[in-house]
N, C-alpha and C positions, 0 to 999 in steps of 0.2 A: 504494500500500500504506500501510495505515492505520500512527503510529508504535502501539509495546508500551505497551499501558496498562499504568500507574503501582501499585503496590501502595499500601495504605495507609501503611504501614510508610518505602517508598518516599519517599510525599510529605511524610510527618513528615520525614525525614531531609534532604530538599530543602528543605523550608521551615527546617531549624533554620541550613543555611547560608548564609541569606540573611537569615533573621530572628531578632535578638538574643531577644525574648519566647521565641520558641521553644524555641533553642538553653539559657537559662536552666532553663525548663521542666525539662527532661529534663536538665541539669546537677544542679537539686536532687533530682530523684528518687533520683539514682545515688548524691549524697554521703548521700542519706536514706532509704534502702529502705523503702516499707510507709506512708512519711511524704506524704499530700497537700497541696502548696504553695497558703496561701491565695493564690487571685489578687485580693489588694486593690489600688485604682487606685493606690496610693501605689507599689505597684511597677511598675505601668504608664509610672509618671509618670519612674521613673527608669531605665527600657529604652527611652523614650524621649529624654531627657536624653544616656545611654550612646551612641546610634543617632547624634545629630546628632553625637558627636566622632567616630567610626567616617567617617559622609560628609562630615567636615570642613568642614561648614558653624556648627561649634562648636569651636573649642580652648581654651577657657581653662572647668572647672565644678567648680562646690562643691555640695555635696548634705550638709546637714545631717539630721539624723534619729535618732531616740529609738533607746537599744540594744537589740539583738533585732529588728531587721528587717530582716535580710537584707542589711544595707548590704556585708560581707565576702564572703559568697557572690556579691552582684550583681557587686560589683565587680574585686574583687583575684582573686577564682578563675576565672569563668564567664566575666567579661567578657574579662579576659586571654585564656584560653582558646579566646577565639571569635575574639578577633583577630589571635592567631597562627595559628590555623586558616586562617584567610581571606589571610594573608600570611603566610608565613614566614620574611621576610627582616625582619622588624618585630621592634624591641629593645623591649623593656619592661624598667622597675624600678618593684618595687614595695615601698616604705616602709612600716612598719609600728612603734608605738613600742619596742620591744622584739625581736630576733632570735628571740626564743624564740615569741614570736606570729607574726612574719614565716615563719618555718620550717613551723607548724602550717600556714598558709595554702598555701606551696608545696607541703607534700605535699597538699592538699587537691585544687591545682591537676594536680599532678600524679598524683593519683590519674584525674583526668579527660582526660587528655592521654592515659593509659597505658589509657584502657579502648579496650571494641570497640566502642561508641558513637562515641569522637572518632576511631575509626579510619573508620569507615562514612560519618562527616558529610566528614572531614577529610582524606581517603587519604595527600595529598601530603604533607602537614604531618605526620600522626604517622607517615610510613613515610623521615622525613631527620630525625629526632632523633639528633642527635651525641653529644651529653654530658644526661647527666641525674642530678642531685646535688641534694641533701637544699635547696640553695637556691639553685640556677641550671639552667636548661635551654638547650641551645645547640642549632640545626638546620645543616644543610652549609650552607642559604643564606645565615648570617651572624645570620641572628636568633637572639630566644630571650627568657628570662626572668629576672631576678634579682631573689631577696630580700632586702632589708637593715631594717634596724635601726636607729636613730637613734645615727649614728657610728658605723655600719658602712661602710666603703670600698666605692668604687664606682670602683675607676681601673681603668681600661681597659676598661670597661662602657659606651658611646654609648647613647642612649637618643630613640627615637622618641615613647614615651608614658611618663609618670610617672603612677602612681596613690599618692595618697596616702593611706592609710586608718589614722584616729587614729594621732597623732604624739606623742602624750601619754596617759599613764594620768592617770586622775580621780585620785588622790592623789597628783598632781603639781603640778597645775593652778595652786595658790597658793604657787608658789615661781620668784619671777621668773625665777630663774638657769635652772631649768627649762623656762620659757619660749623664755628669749633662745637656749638651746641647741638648742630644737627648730626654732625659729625661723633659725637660722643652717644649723641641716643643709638643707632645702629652698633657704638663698639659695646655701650657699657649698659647698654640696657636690651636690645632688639636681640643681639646675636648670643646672649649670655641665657638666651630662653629655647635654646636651641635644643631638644631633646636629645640628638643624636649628632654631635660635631660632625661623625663619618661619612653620613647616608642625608642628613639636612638639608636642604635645597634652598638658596636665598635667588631672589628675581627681582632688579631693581627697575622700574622704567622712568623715565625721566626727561624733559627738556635741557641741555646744558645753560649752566647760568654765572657760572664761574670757571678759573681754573683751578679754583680751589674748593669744587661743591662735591656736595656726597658723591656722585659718580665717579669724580677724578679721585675721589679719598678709595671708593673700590676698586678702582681698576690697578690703582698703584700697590692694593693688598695683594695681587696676580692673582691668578687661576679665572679671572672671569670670563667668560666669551664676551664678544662684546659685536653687537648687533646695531653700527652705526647710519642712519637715515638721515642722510641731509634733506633739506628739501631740494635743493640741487645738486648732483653730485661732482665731486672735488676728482676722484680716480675713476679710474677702470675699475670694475673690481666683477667677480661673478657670486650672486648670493644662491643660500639653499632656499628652496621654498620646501614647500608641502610635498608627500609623494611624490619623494624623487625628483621633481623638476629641480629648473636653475633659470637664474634669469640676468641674463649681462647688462650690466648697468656700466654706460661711458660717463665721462666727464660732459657735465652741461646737462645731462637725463634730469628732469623734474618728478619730483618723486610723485604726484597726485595732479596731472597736465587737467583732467575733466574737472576735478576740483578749486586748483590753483595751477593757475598757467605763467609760463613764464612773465608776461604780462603781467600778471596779480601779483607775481612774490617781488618785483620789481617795485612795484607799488607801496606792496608792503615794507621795503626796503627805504624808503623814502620814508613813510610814516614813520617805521618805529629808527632810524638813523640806521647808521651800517654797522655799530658795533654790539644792540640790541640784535637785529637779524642775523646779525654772523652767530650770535650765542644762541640763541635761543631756535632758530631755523635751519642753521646750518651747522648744528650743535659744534661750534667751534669758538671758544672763548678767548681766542687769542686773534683776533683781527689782521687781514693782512694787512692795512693801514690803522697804525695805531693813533690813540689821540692824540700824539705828543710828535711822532716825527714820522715820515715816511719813509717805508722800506724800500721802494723804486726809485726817491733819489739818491740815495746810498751808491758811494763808489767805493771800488773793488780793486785790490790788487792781486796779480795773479803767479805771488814769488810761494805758492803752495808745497813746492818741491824743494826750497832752501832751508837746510837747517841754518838757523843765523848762531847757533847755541858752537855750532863748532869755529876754529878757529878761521879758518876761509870764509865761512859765512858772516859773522862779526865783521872781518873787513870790509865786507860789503855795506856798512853802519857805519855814519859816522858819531850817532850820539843814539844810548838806550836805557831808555827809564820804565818803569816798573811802577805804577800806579797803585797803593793800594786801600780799601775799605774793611777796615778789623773791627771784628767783633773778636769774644770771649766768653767760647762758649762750644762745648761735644755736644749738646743733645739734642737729639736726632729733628726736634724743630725749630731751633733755635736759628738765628740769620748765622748767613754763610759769611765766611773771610773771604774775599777778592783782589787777587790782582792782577791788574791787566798787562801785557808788556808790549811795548811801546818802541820801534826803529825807525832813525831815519836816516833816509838814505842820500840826503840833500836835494829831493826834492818835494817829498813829502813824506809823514810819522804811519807806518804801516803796522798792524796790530797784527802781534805775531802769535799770543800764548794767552790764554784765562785760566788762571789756579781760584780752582771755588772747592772752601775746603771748610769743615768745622774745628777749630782746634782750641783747645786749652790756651790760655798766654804765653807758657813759657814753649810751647810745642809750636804757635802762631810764631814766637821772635824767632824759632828754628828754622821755618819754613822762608822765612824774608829772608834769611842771611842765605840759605841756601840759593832760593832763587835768583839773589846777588850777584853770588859766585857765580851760577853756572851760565848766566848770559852774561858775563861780564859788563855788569849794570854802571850808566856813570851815574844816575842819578835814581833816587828811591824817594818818590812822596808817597806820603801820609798825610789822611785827615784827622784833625785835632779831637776827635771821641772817641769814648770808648776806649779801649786801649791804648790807643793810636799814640798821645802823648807820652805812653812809657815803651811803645816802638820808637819811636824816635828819640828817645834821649838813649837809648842803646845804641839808633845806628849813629847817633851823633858821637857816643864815646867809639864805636868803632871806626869812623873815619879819623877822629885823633889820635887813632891806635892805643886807648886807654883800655886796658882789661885784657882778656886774653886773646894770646898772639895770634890763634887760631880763626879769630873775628875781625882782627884788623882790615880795613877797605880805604886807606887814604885815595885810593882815586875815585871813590863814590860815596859821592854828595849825599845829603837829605832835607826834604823839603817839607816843609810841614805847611798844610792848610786848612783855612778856616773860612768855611762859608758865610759870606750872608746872606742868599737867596734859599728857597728853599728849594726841594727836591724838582718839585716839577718845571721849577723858572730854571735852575740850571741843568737840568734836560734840554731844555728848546734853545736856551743860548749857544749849550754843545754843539748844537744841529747843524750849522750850517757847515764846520770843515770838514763834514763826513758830506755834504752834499756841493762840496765844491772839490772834492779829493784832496785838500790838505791833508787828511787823515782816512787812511782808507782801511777796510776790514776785509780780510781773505773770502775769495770764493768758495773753499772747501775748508774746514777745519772739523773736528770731531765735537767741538764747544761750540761750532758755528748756530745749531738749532737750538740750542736751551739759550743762547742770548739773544736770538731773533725774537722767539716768545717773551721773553722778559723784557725786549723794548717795543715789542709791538702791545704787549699787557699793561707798560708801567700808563698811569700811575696804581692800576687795578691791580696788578699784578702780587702774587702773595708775598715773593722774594723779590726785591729791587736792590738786591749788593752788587750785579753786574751792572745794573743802571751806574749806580754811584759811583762805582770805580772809572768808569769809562770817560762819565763828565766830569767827572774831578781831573782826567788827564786834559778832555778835550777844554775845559776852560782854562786850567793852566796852559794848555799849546799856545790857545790867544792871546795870552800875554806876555808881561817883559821876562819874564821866566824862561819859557823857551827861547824865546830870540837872545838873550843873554847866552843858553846853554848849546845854540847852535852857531854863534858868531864863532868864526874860527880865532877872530882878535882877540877873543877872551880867554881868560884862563877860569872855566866853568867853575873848577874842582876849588877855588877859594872864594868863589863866591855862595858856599855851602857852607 
């Protein structure tokens, strides 16, 4: 006897419990009456993404994405939803930056929990719901769902999966303590409810809004996948979808053209300025034109292949100073010690080396004397902070060869400076002999991308000691300092 064929109805229902895409589908109709879900790949891309931490051949993903696409629906409502369905014994918390949005979400979820749809797919799962509250859902088997809030309590709440969805409002974003707060609720509070460190699945989704926002703080923990949607895209790149496909995505591809066409995000571009859309759109917080100076007028020297550090390449120098911005201070966030070094080759000051280092004081004065040496430096500034004034009364006793002999430097100077502008005025003063090529920065260097982002970030920027290091040389270049240290009539070394 042949088995009862399947209604159509039937096999939709069969398939949404087995397959996320599906299950989705027919989640947004319900929260959306009347409303048709585009199926563009970008959400393909991310029910596939969803699907690998479901058969836990994925637990650690981040999925950035422009707002308005469904990232809150995919994730914190439907997705929960389908995984408690399928387990009932499975804890989930889900983060959101605000209790008042986390709430909106939960009844969302729970408007889909409480229909005859997740009853039809789900029988088991919606006929042992225990507790059901404005922001928690309990089943007999032990599972269930909780909403929170950044610094909303989670004790006594275990947690199989964390979803984290935006941990921060956009007018948040530029205020560290904000930061460090949202940043602390996922280490010291979200992740510490973890039931099982081994087998625990975290799912972060997010607009980028910093470089220093929850996302960039998981991604630098590693192991995450990371599933980035510009609304334009920046590379080549080919992404997974669903069942097996793939979908090649060039540079200039608009992620959602029936939605937002190039036209519209153009638009949008102009509204919100270019460094709101670069964050937020293009999830990329470091702008290719920063506030403060431009990258494309930037000139370049292309001596990438000289070591200047040996003795034939030093001749090629006739004057090399060493810029540097100290702090005092190992721990792991504290600002960096910088210095930048500085050739010139008589016709313009060409940046050869950035030492970005954390060190103790007496470990900091080690590392200046060394770098000293090994480019045969004639001149060493220093700004008057922080350390900086008991750096320089060291390299001042080693230029008089006072202390030991091993430190001695009578042919290099030290310069000690003290601003009176502040950070971001002497930034834009810096700017123009890097755009006239008085001072130019290498085409290739290993340091070359982490000081692009820091001056394409500053003044937003979390670390700004290669800022500082840089304009402290380039505002010294401008004045009688250099020109003094590059007159061949002079004798540099006494006027140190």
């Amino acid at each position: 006897m042949s088995p009862p064929r399947l209604s159509p109805q039937q096999i939709l229902l069969a398939g949404a419990r087995h397959d996320f895409g599906t299950f989705l589908e027919l989640t947004f109709a319900l929260l959306n009456p009347g409303v048709v879900l585009a199926k563009g790949w970008y959400v393909s891309a991310m029910v596939q993404a969803l699907t690998e931490i479901a058969d836990g051949s994925n637990r650690r993903l981040q999925i950035t994405v422009p707002p308005r696409h469904l990232k809150s629906i995919t994730t914190t409502v439907a997705f929960t939803a389908w995984m408690l369905g399928r387990n009932p014994a499975l804890r989930i918390i889900c983060a959101s930056y605000g209790q008042d949005l986390a709430s909106e979400l939960s009844r969302d979820f729970r408007k889909v929990i409480q229909s005859s749809l997740f009853r039809a797919i789900f029988p088991e799962t919606a006929s042992s719901i225990a507790r059901d509250t404005d922001n928690q859902v309990r089943t007999i088997q032990g599972g269930g769902r909780l909403a929170v809030g950044v610094g909303g309590g989670v004790t006594g709440f275990g947690a199989d999966l964390i979803i984290i969805d935006d941990l921060m409002k956009a007018a948040d974003a530029s205020f560290p303590e904000a930061r460090a707060k949202a940043q602390r609720y996922v280490d010291e509070t979200l992740f510490t409810r973890m039931n099982d460190k081994a087998s625990g699945a975290v799912v972060s989704i997010a607009q980028r809004l910093h470089e220093d926002d929850v996302p960039a703080h998981l991604v630098n923990k590693g192991g995450y996948r990371l599933l980035d949607l510009p609304a334009i895209a920046v590379r080549d790149e080919i992404i997974r979808l669903a069942h097996g496909k793939t979908h090649m995505r060039r540079i200039g591809d608009v992620l959602n053209p029936e939605r937002e066409s190039k036209e519209v995000l153009d638009q949008i571009r102009l509204d919100l300025g270019p460094r709101v859309f670069e964050t937020q759109y293009q999830q990329n917080p470091v702008p290719v034109d920063g506030d403060v100076i431009r990258w494309d007028r930037i000139q370049f020297h292309d001596d990438d292949l000289i070591d200047y550090r040996t003795l034939d390449g030093r001749r090629k120098l006739s004057r090399l100073v060493i810029s540097w911005d100290c702090a005092d201070s190992e721990a792991p966030t504290a600002d960096y010690s910088v210095g930048t070094v500085w050739g010139y080759d008589g016709a313009c000051w060409k940046l050869l080396d950035v030492i970005r280092v954390r060190l103790a004081f007496a470990d900091l004065l080690a590392r200046v004397r060394s770098e000293r040496k090994r480019w045969n430096a004639d001149l060493v500034i220093v700004e008057k902070a922080s350390v900086g004034p008991a750096i320089l009364d060291n390299l001042s006793r080693d230029h008089r060869c006072i202390g030991e002999r091993e430190h001695h430097a009578p042919n290099c100077g030290r310069q000690a400076i003290s601003p009176r502008l502040g950070k971001a005025e002497r930034f834009a003063a810096a700017s123009e002999p890097l755009y006239s090529g008085a001072a130019r920065l290498p085409r290739e260097a290993p340091w070359l991308d982490d000081l692009r982002r820091e001056m394409m970030a500053f003044p937003k920027a979390r670390h700004d000691d290669q800022v500082d290091s840089l304009s402290q040389f380039l505002n010294w270049m401008i004045g009688v300092g250099a020109r003094r240290l590059t007159d061949p009539r002079r004798d540099y070394r006494r006027a140190t």
